[in-house]
N, C-alpha and C positions, 0 to 999 in steps of 0.2 A: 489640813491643806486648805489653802485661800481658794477664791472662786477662780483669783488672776491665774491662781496656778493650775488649775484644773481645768481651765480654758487653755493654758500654753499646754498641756498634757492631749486634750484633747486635740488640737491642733495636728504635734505631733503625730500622736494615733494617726489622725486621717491622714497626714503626709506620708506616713511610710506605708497605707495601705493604698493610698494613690501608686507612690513607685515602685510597690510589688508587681499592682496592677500595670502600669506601664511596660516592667522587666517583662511579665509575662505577654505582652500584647507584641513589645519587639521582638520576642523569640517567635514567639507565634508566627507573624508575620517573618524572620528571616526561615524559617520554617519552610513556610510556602511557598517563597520566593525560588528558594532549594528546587522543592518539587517543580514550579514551575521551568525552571532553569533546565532540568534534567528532562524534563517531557519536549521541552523547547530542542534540546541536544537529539533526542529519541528524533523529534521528528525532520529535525534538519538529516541526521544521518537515514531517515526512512529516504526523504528526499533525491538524496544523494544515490542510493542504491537503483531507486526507480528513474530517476537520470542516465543512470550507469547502463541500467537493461537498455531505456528505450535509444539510447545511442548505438548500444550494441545489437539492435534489431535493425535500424537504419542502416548501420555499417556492413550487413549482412547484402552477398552480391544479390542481385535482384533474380535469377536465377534459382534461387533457394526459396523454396516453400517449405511451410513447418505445417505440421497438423496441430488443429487447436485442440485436441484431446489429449494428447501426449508429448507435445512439444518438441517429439523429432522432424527431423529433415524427411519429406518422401521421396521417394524413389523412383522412377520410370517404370512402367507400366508395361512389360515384358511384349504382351499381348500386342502385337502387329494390327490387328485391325479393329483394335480399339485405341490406345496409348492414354496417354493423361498424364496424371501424379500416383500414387498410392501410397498410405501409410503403411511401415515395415509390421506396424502392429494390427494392421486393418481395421483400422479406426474408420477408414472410409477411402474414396477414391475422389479424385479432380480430375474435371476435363476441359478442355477449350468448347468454346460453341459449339463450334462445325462439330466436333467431334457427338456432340450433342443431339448436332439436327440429323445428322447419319446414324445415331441410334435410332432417334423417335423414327427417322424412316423408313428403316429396317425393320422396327417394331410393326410399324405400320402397315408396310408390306405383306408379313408375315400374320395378319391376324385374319386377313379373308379365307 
């Protein structure tokens, strides 16, 4: 074999280890693209759902309180001289001010 020819051999060689390397670098890359694509989807539909809730909390009558600990609706406060909110699970109670300043001053009252 001539030098001319083991120089066009060589050539070769490195030309089809270049487009090996290329095949693998465009897989690679539509690869990512994929994953990107699909995390891109994930988070438009996350998106979407957390759209959906805070629309659906907005559209809630104003009327309506939720407890942050279990996320039902409370209920009226049976209790005549107290009233408020109260969770069904008694996660805790809500009251208006007044309601508020007529406890501390009942409390107040009450501790001479």
């Amino acid at each position: 074999m001539s030098n001319g020819e083991k120089d066009k051999l060589g050539e070769k060689l490195h030309d089809v280890e270049a487009a090996r390397e290329n095949e693998w670098a465009r897989r690679r890359d539509q690869e990512l693209l994929e994953k990107l694509r699909e995390a891109a989807h994930d988070n438009e539909a996350a998106r979407r759902r957390d759209q959906a809730s805070i629309e659906k909390f907005h559209n809630q009558p104003a009327s309506v309180a939720i407890c942050p600990e279990c996320k039902q609706e409370l209920v009226p406060n049976t209790d005549e001289r107290v009233g408020g909110m109260i969770c069904p699970q008694r996660h805790g109670a809500w009251f208006g001010w007044d309601t508020v300043a007529r406890i501390m001053n009942d409390f107040a009252h009450t501790k001479k």
